[in-house]
FIKOLZA-1660 file (N, C-alpha, C; in steps of 0.1 Angstrom, whole numbers, plus 5000, padded with zeros to 4 digits):
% residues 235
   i   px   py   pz ch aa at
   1 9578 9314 7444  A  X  N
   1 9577 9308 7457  A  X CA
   1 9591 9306 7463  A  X  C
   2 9593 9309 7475  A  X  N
   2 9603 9306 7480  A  X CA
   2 9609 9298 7486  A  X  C
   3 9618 9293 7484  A  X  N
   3 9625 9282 7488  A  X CA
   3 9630 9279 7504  A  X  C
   4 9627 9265 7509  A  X  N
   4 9625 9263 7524  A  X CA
   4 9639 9265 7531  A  X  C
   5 9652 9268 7523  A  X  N
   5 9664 9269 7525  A  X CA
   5 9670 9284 7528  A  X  C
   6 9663 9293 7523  A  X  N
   6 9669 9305 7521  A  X CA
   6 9668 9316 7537  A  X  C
   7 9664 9304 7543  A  X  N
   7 9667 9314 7559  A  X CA
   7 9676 9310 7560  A  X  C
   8 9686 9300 7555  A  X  N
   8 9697 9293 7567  A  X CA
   8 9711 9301 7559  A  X  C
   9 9714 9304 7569  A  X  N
   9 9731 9314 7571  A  X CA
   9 9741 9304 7566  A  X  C
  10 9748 9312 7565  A  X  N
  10 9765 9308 7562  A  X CA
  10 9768 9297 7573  A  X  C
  11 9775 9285 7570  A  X  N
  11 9780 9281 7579  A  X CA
  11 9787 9288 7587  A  X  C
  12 9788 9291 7603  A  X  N
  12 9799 9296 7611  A  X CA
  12 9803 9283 7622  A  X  C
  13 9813 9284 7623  A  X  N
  13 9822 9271 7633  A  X CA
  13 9817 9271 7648  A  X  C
  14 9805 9259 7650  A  X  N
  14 9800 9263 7666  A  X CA
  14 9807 9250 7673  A  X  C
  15 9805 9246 7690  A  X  N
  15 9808 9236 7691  A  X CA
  15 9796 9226 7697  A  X  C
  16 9796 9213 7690  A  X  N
  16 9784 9209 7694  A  X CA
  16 9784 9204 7703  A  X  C
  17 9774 9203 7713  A  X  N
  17 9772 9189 7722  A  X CA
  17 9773 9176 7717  A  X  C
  18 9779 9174 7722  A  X  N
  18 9783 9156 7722  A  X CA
  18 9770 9147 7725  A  X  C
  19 9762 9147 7732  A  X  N
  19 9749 9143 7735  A  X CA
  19 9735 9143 7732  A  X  C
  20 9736 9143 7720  A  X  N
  20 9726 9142 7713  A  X CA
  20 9714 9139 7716  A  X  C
  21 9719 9125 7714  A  X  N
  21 9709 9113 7715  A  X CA
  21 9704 9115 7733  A  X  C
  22 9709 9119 7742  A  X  N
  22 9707 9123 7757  A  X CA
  22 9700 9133 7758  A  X  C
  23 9699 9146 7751  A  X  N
  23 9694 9151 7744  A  X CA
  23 9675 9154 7750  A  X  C
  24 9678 9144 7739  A  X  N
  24 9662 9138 7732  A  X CA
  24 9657 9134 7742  A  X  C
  25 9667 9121 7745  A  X  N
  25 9660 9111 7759  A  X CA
  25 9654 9119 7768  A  X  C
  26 9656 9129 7772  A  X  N
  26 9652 9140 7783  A  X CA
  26 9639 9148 7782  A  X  C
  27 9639 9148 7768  A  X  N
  27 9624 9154 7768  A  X CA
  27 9612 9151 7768  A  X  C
  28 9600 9158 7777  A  X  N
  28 9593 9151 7785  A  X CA
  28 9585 9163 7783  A  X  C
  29 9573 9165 7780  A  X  N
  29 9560 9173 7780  A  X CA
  29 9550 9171 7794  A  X  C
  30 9543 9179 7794  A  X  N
  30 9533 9176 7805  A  X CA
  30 9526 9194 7803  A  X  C
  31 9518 9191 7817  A  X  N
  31 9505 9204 7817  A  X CA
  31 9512 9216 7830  A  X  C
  32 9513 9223 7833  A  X  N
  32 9511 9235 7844  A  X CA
  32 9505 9248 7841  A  X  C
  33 9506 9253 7856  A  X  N
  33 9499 9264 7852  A  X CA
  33 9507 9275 7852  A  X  C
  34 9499 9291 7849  A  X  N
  34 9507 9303 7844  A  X CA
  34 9516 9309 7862  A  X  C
  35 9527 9309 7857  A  X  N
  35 9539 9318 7867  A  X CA
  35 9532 9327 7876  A  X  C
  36 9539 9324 7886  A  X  N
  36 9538 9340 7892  A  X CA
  36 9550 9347 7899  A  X  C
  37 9546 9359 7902  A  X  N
  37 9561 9368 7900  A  X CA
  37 9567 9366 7917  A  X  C
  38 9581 9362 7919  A  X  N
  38 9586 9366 7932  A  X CA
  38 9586 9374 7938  A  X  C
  39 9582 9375 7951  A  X  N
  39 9588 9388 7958  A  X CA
  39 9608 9393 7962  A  X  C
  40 9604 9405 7963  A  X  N
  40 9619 9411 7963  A  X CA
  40 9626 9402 7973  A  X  C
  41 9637 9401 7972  A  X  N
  41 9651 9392 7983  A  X CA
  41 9648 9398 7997  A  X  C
  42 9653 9392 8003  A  X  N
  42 9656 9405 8016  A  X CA
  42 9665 9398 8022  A  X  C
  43 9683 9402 8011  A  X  N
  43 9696 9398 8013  A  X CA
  43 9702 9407 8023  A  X  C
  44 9698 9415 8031  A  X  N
  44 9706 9424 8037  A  X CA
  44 9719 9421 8042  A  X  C
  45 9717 9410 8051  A  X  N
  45 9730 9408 8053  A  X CA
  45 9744 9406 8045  A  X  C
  46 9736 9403 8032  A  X  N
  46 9751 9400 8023  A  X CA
  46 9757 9414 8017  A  X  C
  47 9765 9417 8016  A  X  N
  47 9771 9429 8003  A  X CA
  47 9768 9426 7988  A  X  C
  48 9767 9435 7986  A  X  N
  48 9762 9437 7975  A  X CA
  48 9750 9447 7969  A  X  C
  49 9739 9444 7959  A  X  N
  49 9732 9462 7957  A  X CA
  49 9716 9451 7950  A  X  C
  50 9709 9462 7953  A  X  N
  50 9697 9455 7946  A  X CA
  50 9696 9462 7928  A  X  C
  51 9691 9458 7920  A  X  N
  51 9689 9456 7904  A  X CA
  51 9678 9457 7903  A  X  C
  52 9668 9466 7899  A  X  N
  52 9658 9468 7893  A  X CA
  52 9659 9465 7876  A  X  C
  53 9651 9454 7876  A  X  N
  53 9645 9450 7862  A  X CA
  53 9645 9459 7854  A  X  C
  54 9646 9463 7840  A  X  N
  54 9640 9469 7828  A  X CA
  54 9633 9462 7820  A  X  C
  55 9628 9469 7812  A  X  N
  55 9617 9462 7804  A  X CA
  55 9625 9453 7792  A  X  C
  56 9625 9438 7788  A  X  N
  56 9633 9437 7780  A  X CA
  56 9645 9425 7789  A  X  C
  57 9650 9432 7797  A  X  N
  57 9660 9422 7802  A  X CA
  57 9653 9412 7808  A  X  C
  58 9667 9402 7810  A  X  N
  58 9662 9386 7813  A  X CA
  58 9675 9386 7826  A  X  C
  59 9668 9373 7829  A  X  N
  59 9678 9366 7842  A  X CA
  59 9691 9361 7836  A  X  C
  60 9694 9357 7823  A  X  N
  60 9705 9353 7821  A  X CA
  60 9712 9365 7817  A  X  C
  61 9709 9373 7810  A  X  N
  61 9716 9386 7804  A  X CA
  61 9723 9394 7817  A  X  C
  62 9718 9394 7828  A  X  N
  62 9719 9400 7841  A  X CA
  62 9731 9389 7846  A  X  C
  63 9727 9380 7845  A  X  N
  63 9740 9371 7847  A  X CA
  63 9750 9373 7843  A  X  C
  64 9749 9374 7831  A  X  N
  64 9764 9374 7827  A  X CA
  64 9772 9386 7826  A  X  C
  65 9764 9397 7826  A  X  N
  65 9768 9409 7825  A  X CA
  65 9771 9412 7841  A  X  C
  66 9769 9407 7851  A  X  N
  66 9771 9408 7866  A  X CA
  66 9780 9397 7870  A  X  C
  67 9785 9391 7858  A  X  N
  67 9793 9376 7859  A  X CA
  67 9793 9370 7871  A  X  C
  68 9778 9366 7871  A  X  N
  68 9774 9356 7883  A  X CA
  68 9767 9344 7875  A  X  C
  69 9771 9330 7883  A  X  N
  69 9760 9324 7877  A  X CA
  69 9746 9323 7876  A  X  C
  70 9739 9320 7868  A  X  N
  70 9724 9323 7866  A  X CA
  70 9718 9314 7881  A  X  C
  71 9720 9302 7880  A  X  N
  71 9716 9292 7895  A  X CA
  71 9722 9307 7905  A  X  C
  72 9733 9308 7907  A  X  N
  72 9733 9319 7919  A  X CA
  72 9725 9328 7922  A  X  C
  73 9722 9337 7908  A  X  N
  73 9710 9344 7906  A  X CA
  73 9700 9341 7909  A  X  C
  74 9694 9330 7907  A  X  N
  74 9684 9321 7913  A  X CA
  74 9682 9320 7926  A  X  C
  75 9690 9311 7925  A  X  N
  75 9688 9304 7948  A  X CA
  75 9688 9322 7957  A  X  C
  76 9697 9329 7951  A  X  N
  76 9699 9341 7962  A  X CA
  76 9686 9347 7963  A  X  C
  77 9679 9351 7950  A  X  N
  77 9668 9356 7951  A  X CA
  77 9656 9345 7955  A  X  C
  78 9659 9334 7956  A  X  N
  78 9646 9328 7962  A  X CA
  78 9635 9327 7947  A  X  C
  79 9641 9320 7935  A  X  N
  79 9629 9319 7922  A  X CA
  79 9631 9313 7919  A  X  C
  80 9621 9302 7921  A  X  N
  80 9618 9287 7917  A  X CA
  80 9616 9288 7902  A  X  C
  81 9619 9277 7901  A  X  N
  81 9617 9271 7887  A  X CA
  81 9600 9275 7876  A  X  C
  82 9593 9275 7890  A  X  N
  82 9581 9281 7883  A  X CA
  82 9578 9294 7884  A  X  C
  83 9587 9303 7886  A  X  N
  83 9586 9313 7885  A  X CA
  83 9585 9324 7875  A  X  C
  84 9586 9334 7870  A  X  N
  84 9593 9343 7862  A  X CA
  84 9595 9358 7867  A  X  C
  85 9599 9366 7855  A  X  N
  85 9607 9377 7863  A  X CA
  85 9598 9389 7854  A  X  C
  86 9595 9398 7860  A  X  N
  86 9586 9415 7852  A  X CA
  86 9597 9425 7854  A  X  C
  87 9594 9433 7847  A  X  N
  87 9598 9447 7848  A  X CA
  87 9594 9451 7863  A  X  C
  88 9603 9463 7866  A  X  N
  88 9602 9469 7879  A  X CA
  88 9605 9458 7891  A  X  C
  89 9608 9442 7886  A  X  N
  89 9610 9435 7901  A  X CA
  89 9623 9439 7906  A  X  C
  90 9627 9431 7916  A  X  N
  90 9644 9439 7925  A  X CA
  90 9650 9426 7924  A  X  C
  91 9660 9425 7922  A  X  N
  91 9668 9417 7921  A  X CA
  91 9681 9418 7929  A  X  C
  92 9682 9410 7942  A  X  N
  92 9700 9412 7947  A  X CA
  92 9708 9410 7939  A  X  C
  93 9721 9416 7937  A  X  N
  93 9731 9413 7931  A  X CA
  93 9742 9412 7943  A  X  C
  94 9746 9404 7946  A  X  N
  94 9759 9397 7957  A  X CA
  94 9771 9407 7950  A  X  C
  95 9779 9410 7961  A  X  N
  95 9792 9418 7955  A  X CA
  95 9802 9409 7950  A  X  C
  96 9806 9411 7936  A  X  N
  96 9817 9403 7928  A  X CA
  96 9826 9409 7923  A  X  C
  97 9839 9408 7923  A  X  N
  97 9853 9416 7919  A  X CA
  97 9845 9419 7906  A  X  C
  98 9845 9427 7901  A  X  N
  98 9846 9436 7886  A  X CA
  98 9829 9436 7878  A  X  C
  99 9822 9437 7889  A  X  N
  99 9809 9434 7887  A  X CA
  99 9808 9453 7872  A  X  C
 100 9799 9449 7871  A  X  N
 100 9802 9465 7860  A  X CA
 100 9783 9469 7862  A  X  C
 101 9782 9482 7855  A  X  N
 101 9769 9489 7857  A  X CA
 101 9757 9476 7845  A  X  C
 102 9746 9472 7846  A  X  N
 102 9740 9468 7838  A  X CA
 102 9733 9476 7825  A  X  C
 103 9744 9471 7812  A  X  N
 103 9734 9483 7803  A  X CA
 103 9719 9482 7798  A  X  C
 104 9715 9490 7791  A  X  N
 104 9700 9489 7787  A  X CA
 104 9699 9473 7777  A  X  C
 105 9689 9469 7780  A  X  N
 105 9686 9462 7766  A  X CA
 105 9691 9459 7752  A  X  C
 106 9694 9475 7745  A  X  N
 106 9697 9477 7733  A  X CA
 106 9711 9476 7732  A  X  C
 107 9720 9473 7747  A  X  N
 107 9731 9469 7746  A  X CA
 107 9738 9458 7736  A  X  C
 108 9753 9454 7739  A  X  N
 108 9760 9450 7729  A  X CA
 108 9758 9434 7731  A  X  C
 109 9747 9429 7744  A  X  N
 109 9744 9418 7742  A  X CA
 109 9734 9413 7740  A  X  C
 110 9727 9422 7727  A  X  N
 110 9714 9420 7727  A  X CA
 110 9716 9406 7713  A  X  C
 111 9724 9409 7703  A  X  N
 111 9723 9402 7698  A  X CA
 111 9725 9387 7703  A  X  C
 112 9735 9381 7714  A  X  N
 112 9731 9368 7719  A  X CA
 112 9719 9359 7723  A  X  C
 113 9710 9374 7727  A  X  N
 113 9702 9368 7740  A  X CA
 113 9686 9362 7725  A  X  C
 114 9681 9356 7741  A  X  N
 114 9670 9348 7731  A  X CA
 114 9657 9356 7729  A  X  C
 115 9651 9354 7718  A  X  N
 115 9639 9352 7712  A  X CA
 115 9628 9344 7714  A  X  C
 116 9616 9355 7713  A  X  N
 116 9602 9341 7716  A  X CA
 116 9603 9336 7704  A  X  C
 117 9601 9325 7704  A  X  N
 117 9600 9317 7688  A  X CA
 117 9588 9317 7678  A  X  C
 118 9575 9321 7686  A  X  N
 118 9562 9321 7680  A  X CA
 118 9557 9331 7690  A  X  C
 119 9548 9337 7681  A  X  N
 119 9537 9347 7691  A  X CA
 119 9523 9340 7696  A  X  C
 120 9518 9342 7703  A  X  N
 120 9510 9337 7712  A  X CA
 120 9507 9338 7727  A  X  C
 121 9506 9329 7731  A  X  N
 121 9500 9328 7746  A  X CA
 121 9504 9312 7754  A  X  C
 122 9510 9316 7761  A  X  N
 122 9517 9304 7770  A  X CA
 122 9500 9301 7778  A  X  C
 123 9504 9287 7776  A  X  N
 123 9491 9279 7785  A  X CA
 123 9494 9270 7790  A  X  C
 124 9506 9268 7790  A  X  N
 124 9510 9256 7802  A  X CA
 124 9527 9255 7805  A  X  C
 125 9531 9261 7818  A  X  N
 125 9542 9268 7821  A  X CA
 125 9555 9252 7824  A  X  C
 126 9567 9260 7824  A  X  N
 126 9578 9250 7832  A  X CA
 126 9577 9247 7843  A  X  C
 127 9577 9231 7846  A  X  N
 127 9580 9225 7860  A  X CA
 127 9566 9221 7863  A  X  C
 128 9558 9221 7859  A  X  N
 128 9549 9215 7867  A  X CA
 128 9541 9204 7863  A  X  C
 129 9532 9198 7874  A  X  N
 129 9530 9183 7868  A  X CA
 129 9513 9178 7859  A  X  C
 130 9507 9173 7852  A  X  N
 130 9497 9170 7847  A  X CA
 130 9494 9155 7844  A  X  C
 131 9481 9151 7852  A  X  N
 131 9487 9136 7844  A  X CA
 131 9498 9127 7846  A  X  C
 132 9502 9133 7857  A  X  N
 132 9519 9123 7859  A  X CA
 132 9532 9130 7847  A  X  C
 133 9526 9136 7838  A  X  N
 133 9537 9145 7832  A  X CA
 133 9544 9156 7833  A  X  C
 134 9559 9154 7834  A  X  N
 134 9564 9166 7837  A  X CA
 134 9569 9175 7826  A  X  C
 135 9562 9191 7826  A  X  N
 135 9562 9196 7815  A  X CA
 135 9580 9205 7816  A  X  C
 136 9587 9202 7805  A  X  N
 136 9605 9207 7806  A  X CA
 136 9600 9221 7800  A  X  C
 137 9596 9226 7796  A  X  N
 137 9593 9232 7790  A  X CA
 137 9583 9245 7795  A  X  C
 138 9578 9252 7779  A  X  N
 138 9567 9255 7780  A  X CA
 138 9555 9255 7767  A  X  C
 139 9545 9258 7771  A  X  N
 139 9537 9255 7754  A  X CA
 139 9527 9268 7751  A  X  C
 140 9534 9270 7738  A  X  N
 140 9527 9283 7732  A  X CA
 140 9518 9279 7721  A  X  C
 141 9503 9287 7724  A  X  N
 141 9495 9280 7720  A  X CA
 141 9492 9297 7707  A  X  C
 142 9489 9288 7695  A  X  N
 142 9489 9299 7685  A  X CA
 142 9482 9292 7673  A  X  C
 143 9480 9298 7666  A  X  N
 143 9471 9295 7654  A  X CA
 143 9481 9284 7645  A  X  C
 144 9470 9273 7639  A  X  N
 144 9476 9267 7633  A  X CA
 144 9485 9274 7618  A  X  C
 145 9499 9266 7619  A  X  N
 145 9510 9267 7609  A  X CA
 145 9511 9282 7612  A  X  C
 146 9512 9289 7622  A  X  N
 146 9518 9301 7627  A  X CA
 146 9533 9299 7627  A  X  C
 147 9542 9312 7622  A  X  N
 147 9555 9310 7618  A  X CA
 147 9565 9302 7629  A  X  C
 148 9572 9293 7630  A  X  N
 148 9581 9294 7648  A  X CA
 148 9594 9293 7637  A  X  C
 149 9598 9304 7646  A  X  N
 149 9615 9312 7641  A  X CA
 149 9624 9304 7650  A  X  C
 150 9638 9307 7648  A  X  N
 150 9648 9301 7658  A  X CA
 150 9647 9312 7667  A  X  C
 151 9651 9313 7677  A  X  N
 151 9655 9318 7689  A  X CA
 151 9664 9321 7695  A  X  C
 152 9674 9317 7684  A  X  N
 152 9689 9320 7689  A  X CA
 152 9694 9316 7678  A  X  C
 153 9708 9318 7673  A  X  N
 153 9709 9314 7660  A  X CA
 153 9718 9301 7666  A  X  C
 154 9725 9294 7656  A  X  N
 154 9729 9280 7661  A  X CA
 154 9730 9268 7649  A  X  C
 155 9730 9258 7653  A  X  N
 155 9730 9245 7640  A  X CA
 155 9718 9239 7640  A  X  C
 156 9715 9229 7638  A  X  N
 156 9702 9222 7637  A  X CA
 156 9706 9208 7638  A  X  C
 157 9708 9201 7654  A  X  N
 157 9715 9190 7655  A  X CA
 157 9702 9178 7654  A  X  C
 158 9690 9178 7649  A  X  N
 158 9681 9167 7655  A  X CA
 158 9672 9174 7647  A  X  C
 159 9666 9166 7636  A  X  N
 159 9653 9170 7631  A  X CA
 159 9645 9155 7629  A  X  C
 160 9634 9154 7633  A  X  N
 160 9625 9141 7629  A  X CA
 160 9609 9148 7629  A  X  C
 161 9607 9133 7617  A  X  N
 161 9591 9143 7619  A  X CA
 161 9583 9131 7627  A  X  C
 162 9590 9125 7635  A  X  N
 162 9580 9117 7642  A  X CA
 162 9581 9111 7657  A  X  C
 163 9590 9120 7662  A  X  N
 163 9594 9125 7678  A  X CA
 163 9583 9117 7689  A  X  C
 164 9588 9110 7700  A  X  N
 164 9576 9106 7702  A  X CA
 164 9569 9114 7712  A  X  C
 165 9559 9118 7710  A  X  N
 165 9548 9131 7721  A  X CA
 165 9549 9137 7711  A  X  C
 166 9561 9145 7709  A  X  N
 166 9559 9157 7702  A  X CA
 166 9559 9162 7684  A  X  C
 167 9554 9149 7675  A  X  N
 167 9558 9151 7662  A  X CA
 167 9567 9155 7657  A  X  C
 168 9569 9167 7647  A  X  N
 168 9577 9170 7643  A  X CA
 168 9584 9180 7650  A  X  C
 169 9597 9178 7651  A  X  N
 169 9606 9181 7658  A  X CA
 169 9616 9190 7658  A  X  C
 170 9625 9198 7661  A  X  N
 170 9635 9202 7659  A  X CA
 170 9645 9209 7670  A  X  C
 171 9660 9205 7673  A  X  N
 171 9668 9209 7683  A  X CA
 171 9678 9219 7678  A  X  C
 172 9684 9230 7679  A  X  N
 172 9695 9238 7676  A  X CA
 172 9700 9233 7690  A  X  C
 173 9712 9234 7683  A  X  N
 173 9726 9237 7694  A  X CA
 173 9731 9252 7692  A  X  C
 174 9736 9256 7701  A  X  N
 174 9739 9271 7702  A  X CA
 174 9754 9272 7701  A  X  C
 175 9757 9259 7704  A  X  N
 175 9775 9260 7706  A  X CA
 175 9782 9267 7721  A  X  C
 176 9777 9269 7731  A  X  N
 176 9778 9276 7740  A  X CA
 176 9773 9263 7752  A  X  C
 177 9769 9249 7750  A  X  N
 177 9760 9240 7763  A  X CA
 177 9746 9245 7757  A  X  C
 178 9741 9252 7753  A  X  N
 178 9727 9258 7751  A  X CA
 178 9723 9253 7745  A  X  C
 179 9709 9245 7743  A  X  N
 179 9701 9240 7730  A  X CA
 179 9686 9243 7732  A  X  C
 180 9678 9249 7719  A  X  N
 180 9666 9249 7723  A  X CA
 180 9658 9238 7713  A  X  C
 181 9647 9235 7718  A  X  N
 181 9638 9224 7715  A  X CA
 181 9627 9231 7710  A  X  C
 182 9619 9225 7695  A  X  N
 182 9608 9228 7690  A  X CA
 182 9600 9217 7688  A  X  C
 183 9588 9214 7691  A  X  N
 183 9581 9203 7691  A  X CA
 183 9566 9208 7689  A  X  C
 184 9560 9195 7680  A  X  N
 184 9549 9197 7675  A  X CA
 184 9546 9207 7667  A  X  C
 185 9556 9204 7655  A  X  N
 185 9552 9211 7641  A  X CA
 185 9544 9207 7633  A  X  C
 186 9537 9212 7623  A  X  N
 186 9533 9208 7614  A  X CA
 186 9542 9207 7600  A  X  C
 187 9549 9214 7600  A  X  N
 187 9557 9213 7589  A  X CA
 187 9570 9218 7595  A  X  C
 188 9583 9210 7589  A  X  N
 188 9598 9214 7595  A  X CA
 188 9606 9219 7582  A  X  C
 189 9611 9236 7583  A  X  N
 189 9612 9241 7571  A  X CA
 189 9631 9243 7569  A  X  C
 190 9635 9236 7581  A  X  N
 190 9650 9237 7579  A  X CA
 190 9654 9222 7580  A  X  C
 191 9668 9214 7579  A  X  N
 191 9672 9201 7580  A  X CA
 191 9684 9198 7592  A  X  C
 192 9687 9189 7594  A  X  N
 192 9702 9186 7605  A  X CA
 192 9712 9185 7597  A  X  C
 193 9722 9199 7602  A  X  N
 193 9730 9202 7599  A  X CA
 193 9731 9219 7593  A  X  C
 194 9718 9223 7591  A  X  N
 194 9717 9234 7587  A  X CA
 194 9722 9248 7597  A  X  C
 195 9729 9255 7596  A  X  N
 195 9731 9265 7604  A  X CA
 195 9723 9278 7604  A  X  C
 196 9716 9284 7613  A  X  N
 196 9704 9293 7610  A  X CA
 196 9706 9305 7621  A  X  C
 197 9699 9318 7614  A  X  N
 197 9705 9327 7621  A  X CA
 197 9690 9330 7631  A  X  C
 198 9692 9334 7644  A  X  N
 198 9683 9340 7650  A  X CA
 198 9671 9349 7642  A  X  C
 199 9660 9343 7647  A  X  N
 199 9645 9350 7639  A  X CA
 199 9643 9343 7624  A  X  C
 200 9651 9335 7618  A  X  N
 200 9649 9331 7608  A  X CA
 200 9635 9320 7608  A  X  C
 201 9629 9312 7596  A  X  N
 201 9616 9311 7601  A  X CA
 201 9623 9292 7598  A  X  C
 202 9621 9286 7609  A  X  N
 202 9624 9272 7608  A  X CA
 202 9613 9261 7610  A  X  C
 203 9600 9264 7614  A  X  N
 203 9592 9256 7612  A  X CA
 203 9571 9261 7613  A  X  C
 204 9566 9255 7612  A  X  N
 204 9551 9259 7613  A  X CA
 204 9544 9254 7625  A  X  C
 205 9534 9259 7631  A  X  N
 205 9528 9252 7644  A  X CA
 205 9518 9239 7641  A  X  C
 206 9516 9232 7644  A  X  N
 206 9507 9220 7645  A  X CA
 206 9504 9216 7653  A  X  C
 207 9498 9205 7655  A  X  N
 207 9493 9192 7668  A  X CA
 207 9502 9182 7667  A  X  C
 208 9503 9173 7677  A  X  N
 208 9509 9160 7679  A  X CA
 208 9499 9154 7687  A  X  C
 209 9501 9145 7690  A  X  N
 209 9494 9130 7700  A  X CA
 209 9476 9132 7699  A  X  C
 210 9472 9132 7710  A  X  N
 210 9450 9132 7709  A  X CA
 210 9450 9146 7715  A  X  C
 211 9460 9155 7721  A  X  N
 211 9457 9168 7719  A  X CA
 211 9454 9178 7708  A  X  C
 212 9446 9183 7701  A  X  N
 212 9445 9186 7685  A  X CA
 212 9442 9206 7691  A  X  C
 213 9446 9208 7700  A  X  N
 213 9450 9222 7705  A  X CA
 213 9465 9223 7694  A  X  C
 214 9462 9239 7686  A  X  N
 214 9478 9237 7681  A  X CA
 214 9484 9243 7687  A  X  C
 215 9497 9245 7691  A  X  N
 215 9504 9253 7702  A  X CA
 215 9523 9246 7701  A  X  C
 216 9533 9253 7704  A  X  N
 216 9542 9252 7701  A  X CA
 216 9551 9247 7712  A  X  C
 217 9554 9233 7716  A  X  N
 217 9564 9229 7726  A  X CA
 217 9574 9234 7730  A  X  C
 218 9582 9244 7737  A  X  N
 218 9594 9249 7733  A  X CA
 218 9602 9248 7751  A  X  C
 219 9612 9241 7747  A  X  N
 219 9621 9237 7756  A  X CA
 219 9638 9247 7755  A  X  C
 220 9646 9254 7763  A  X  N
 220 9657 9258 7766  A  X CA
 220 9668 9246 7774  A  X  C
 221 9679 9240 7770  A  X  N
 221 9683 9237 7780  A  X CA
 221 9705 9234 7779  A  X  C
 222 9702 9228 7790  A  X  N
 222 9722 9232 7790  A  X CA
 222 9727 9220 7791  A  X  C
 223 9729 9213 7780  A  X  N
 223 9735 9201 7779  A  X CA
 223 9721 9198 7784  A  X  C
 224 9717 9187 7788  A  X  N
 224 9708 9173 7795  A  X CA
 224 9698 9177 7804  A  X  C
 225 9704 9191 7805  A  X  N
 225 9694 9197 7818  A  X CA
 225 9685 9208 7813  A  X  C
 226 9668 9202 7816  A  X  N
 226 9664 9220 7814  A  X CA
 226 9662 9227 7823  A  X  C
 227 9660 9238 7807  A  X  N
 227 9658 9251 7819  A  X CA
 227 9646 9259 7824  A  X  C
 228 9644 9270 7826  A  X  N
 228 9635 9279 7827  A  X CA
 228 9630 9288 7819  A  X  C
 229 9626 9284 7806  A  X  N
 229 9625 9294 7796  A  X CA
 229 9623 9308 7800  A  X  C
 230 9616 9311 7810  A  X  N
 230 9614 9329 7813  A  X CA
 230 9625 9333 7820  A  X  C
 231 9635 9324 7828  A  X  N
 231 9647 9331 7823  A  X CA
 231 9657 9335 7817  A  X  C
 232 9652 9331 7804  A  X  N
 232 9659 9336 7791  A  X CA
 232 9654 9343 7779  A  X  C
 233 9642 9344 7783  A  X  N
 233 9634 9349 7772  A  X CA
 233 9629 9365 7777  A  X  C
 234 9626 9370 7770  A  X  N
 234 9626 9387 7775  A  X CA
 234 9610 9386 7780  A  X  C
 235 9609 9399 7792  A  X  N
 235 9594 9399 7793  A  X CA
 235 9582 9406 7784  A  X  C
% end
């Protein structure tokens, strides 16, 4: 039998967020419904070029490799929070000193970018409300004690098995402002403090609260603030 330890990597030197415990405070579950896709910009007036999607890329990877901010990338194109992004959509890119060609996917920044954490089927998207709750998040609904991997590699600053909404728990810090959130496990197979590499297997799916649907809480966010999981997660 294998031991619950042997996914977690070498320690490597990240830097943590200082706000832990702020963190936590912030996280908030609720219900919405599934995305739908934006229409193209119609930036004409500005300079700059339009970006057709590939299959694979994300809004943040495009960011950075176009060294624009991701909110820029955002507000210019007009994609709300409940949005997400497909292959073949257009994307404006604003003209920026030393902007460079976007490479494929399999490029040299594939290994930063993030990971779905569980396979499944999203059934209740970011930003929207249920019940008076606002979902940070989104929730992948999958077979009970279905594997959930990290998503990015990182530390493991917050592990509890008794979170309140979401049971068992777990936060990486990325070292970068980035943290992702796992909630409502059934079983948590790494500890705080453990350093883990992307795709490694860190916990099982479960239920929490009088929902007995199993499905995986999963939150992205930058310091205190979330984010938009589908713009970081590949399509």
């Amino acid at each position: 039998m294998q031991k619950k330890n042997e996914h977690v990597s070498r320690p490597v030197p990240l830097r943590l967020d200082k706000a832990i415990v702020c963190l936590c405070a912030f996280i908030v579950c609720g219900c919405a419904g599934l995305p739908r896709v934006p229409e193209a910009p119609t930036s004409a007036s500005l300079p700059g070029k339009y970006h057709k999607i590939a299959g694979g890329q994300t809004l943040w990877e495009i960011s950075r490799v176009y060294s624009i901010p991701l909110d820029t990338l955002v507000k210019i194109n007009n994609i709300s929070d409940s949005e997400c992004i497909k292959e073949g959509q257009l994307l404006f890119i604003p003209e920026e000193k030393g902007s460079v060609p976007l490479p494929a996917p399999s490029g040299t920044l594939q290994d930063e970018d993030f990971s779905w954490p569980v396979k499944g089927r999203v059934i209740s998207s970011f930003g929207r409300y249920s019940k008076g709750m606002l979902n940070k998040g989104i929730h992948i609904q999958a077979s009970m004690n279905a594997p959930v991997l990290a998503a990015r590699s990182g530390k493991v600053v917050f592990a509890s098995s008794g979170f309140y909404g979401f049971g068992k728990t777990l936060i990486i810090s990325h070292g970068d402002g980035l943290s992702t959130v796992y909630g409502r496990n059934s079983e948590l197979l790494v500890k705080k403090g453990d350093y883990i590499k992307k795709g490694a297997l860190i916990a099982r799916v479960g239920r929490a609260g009088r929902d007995k649907l199993p499905y995986l809480h999963f939150e992205i966010r930058k310091k205190q603030t979330a984010q938009n999981p589908y713009f970081y997660l590949p399509g």
